[in-house]
N, C-alpha and C positions, 0 to 999 in steps of 0.2 A: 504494500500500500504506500499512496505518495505519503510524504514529508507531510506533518503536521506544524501547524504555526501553537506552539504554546498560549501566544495571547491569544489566540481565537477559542481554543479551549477553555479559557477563563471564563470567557463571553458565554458559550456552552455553558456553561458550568452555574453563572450566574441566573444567565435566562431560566433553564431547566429548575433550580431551585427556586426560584421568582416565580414561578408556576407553581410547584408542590406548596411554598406558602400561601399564593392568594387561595388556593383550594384549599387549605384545613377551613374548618368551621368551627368556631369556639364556641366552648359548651357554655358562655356566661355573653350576657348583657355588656357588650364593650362600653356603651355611651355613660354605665354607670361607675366607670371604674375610674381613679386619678389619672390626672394627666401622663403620670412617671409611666403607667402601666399601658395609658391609652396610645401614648405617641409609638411605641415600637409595632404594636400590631397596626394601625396605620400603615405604617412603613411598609410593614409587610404582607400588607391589602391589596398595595399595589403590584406586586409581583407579576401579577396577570399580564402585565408591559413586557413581559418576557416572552412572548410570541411573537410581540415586533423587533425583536431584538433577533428573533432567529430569521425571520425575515430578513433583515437587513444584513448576516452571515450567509444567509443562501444565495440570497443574489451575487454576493462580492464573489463568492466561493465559488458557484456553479456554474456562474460567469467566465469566474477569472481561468475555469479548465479549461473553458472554449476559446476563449482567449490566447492560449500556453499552445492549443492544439495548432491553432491557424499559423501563431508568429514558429511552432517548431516545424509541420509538414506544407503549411501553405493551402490549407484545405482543411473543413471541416469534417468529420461522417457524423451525420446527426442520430443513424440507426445504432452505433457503437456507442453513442453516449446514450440515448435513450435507456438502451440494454446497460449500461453499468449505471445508471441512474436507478432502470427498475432492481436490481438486484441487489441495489443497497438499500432499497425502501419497503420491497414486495413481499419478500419473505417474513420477515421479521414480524411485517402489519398484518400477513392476513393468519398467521400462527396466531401474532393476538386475536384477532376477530375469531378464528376456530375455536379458541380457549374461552372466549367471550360467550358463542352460542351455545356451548358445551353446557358452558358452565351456568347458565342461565335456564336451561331444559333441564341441568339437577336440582334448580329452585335457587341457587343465589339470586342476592336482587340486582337489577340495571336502573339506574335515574328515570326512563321513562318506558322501559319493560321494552320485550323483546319482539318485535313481529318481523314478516319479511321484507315490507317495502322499508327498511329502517337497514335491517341488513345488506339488503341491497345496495340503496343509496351510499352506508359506510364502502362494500367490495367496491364501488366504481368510483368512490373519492369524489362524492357531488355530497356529502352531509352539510359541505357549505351551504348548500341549497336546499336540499331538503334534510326532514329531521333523521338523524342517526342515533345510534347505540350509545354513543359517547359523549358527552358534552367539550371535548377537548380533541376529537378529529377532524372536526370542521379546518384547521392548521394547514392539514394533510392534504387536503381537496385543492386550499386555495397554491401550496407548493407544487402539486402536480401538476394545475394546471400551467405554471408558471415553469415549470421543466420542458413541457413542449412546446411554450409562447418560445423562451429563450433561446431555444436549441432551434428551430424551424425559423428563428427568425437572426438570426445569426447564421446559419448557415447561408441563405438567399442572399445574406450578405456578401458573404463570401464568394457566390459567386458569382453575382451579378456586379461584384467589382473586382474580378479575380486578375491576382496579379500585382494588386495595391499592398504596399507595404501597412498600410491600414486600411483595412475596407469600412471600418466601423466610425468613419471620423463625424459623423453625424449625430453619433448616438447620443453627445449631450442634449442637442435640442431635441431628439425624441425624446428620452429621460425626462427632459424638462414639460415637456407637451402632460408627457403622461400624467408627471405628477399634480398637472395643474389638472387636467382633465378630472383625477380620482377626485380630487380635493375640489369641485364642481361637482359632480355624481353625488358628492358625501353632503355636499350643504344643500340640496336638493333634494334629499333623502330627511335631512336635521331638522327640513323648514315641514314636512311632511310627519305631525305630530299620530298619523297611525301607524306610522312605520314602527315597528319595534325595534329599539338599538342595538341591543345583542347579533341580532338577524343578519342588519346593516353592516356591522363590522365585520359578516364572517361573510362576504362575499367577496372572491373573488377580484369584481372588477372596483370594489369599494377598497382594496387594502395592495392591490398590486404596484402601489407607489414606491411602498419598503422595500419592498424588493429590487424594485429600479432604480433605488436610489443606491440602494447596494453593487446593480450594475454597473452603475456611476463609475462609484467608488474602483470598483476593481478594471475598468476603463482609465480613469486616470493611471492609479497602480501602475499596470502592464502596459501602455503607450506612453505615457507623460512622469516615467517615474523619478526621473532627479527631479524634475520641474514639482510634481506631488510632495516630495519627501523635502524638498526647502520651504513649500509652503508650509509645511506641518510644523519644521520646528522652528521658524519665523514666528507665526502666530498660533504658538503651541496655545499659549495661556489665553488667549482668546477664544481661540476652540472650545476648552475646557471650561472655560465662562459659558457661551454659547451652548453648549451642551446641559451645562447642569444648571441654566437658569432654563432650559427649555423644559426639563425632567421638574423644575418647580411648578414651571407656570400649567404644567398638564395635570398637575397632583391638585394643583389646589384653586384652577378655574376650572368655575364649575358651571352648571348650564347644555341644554342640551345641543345647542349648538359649537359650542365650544368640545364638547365630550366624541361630540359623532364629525362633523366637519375638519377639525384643528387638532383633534389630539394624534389619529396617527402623523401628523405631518412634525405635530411637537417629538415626538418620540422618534421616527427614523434619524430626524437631523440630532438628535440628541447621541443618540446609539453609531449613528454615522460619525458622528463626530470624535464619540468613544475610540472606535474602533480603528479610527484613522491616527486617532493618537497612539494606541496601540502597537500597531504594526508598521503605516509610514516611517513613523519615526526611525525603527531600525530596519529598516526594506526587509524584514521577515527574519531577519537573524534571530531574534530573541533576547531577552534581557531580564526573563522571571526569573527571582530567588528559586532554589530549589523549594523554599516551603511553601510553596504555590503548589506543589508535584502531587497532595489531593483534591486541591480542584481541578487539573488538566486531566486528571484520573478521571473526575467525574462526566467533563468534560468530552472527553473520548467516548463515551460510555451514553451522553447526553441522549441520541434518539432514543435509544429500547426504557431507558429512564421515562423520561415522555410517555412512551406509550404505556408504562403500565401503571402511574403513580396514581390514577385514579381508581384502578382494581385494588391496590393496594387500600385505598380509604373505604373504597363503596366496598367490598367482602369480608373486612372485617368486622364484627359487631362495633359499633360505637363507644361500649363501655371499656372497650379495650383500649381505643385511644383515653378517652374523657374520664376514667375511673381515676387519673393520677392528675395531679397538679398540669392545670392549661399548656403552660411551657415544656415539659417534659413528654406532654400529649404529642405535644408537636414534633417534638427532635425525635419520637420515639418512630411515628409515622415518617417522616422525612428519612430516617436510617433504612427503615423498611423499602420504600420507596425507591429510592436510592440501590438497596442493594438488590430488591428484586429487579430492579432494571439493566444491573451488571451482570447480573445470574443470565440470565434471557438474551445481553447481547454476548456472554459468551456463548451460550448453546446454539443458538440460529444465527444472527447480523455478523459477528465478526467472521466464521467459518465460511460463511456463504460469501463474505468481502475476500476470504483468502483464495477461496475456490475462483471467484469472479477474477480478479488480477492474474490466475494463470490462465483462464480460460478467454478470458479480455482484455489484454493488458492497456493499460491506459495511456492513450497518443497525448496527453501532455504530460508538460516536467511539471514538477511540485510546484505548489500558486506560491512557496515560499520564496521564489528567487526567480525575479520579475528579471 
């Protein structure tokens, strides 16, 4: 398997926990508690933001291999990428969904019970759209779709300017189009008080901005990369301004227009701007302490985590977590969580990724060394 970037692993690492927190549910009245006790779970309500975080990793990432393919053979194969794309996603998801149906016909419970057109929807990755088994695969639906937007449309790239040492030199003002466009779609949706918000945000064409800002991102990276990496550490401390007043202003304006219109657009450029400090800065070399080395663990580990953290909450009885003090509730479920998802990606995802690299080996070099 290629070369891992450490800090992107973090990011993993953080998103995927950032999830397992906004999903605990506490067994107490938050609003009644002091501030000392109320501000931490706040904090860690918002977690949920860590799906636009993996959004804006996928696009840099699954970009920047198409990217790595063109500048190493001069040509894309979109059917090779397709095929190592499904075999890093296919197997691993629909073992869970088998374990899900299984396990739901011996009587565990599912958040809204088990029928076919639900299962369905999850096997074809449209739960964005319609309702599914899971309340956290709708993710899956809008990546996939965005694995054959990227790949089918970078290819025609390719070759309909074949021969260019960049064929892609337009892609900021598509990027830029796009993002205006979702962020149009979304206040159009915000001003439409039957729209349900939840709904809104798991669609598709309402959230495919993070990911093309991610493109962005890994466009500049691979074509403009001394020109990216002096912007970054020029106006490092702006970035980082820029980012973490964006992560305020989404946490704490409120309103439904603001929630459904401006928040993913507050969070990609936040996360964007994370990740750019990250990695531009040392063009993929790395610079984490080793005591970082159990979050890039986690990290690595991050898909099959995802997919199971919510079986882990919903099959267990309740009192299992909630029986012991709130906080220990949590880290008890989060360990669980966490390690059931390591278990799973060694048994299925990682095997199937060793199998897949001899069987397909991958036409770009590592997105670590642009």
């Amino acid at each position: 398997m290629a070369k891992r970037l450490p800090e992107l692993d973090i990011l993993r690492a953080i998103a995927v926990l950032g999830v397992i927190f906004a999903h605990w549910q506490w067994p107490m009245r938050v609003d009644v508690l002091p501030i000392w006790q109320r501000l931490p779970i706040k904090i860690m309500s918002v977690g949920g933001f860590g799906v636009d975080l993996f959004f804006v990793l996928s696009g840099f990432l699954v970009s920047g291999l198409l990217f790595r393919e063109y500048v190493r053979h001069g040509s894309i194969n979109v059917v090779h990428f397709l095929i190592r794309r499904g075999l890093k996603i296919y197997p691993a998801f629909y073992f869970f969904l088998a374990i899900t149906i299984i396990a739901a016909c011996g009587g565990l419970p599912l958040p809204d019970g088990l029928t076919f057109r639900r299962s369905l929807a999850e096997a074809l990755f449209i739960a964005n759209y319609l309702p599914g088994l899971w309340p956290h695969t709708w993710s899956l639906g809008v990546e996939e779709h965005f694995y054959l937007l990227v790949g089918i449309s970078t290819y025609l790239a390719a070759v309909l300017r074949r021969g260019k040492s960049n064929p892609f030199r337009g892609l900021p003002v598509v990027a830029l189009s796009v993002m205006c466009i979702c962020l149009a779609v979304r206040m159009v949706y915000a001003l439409n008080t039957d729209m349900d918000r939840a709904a809104v945000l798991r669609f598709t064409h309402t959230h495919m901005d993070s990911l093309t800002f991610g493109v962005f991102l890994a466009f500049v990276y691979h074509f403009k990369t001394e020109q990216a990496m002096a912007f970054v550490r020029r106006f490092r401390t702006a970035i980082l301004l820029i980012s973490c007043a964006a992560l305020v202003v989404n946490t704490l304006w409120d309103g439904r227009v603001a929630d459904i219109a401006f928040g993913p657009t507050l969070l990609y450029v936040a996360f964007g701007g994370i990740m750019a400090l990250m990695v531009f800065k040392t063009g993929g070399k790395g610079f984490l302490h080793p005591i970082f080395r159990p979050m890039t663990y986690i990290g690595e580990h991050s898909y099959s985590i995802y997919l199971w953290h919510l079986a882990t909450l919903t099959w267990l009885p309740a009192h299992f977590y909630h029986g012991v003090v709130p906080y220990l509730g949590l880290a008890m479920y989060t360990t669980i969580a966490v390690s059931t998802g390591i278990v799973f990606a060694k048994l299925i995802e990682l095997p199937v990724l060793r199998l897949r690299d001899r069987l397909f080996p991958s036409r770009s070099t590592s997105v670590a060394t642009p």
